[in-house]
C-alpha positions in Angstrom: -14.8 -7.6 -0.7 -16.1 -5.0 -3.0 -14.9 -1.7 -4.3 -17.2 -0.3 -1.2 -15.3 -2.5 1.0 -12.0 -0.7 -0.5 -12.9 2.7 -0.1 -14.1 2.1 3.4 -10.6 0.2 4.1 -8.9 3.0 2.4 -10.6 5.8 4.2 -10.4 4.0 7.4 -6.3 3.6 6.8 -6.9 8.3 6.8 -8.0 8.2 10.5 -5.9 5.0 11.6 -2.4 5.7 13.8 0.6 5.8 11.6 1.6 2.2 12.8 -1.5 0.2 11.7 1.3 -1.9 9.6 -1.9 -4.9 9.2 -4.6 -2.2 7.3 -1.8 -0.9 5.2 -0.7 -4.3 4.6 -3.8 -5.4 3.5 -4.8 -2.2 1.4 -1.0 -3.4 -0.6 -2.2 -7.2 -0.6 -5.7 -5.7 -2.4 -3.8 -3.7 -4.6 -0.9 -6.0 -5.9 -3.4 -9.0 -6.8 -6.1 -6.9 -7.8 -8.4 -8.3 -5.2 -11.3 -5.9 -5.1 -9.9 -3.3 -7.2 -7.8 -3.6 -10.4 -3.9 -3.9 -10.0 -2.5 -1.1 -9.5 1.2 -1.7 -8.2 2.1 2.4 -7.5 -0.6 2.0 -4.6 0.2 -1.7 -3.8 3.8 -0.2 -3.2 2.5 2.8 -1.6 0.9 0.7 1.4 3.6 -2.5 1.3 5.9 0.6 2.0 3.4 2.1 5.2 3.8 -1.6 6.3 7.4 -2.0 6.5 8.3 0.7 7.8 5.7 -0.5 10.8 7.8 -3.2 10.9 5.2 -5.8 8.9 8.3 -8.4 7.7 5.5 -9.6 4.8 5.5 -6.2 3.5 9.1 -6.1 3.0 9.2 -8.7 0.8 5.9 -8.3 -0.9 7.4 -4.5 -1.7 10.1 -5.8 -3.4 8.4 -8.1 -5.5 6.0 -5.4 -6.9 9.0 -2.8 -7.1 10.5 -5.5 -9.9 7.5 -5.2 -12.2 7.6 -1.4 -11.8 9.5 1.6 -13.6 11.6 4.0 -11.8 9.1 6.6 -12.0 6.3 4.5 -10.6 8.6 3.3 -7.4 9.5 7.7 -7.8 5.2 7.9 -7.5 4.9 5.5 -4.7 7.7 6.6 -2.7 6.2 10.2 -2.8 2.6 8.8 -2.0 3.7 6.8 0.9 5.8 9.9 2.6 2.7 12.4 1.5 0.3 10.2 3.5 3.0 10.3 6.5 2.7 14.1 5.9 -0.8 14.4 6.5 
């Protein structure tokens, strides 16, 4: 997947239902491992945190991991991303 193939992804993630736990899982999976699109762990936990809370298990887990290589302000900046996008 490209950059194009992110952007796509992501826009497709603005239109999808707020429980597409799989997209947002994958968006966090791109994100976290720099698949696509450099590592960027505020928006990894952004969309590990959409996940789990649509009950992907993975995400959980995965959330964690990149919350332990993250500052409190960055979790601070995810959180707030990940509630502004249920806001929409």
């Amino acid at each position: 997947m490209g950059r194009f193939d992110t952007a796509a992804l992501e826009t497709a993630a603005l239109g999808a239902a707020t429980t597409d736990a799989d997209m947002f899982f994958q968006l966090g999976m791109m994100y976290s491992t720099g698949a696509s699109v450099e590592a960027d762990y505020v928006s990894a936990h952004k969309w590990f945190n959409l996940a789990a809370l649509n009950g992907n298990r993975d995400a959980i887990r995965l959330r964690r991991e990149v919350a332990e290589m993250m500052s409190e302000g960055e979790i601070a900046t995810a959180q707030r991303a990940a509630r502004a996008w249920l806001g929409r």
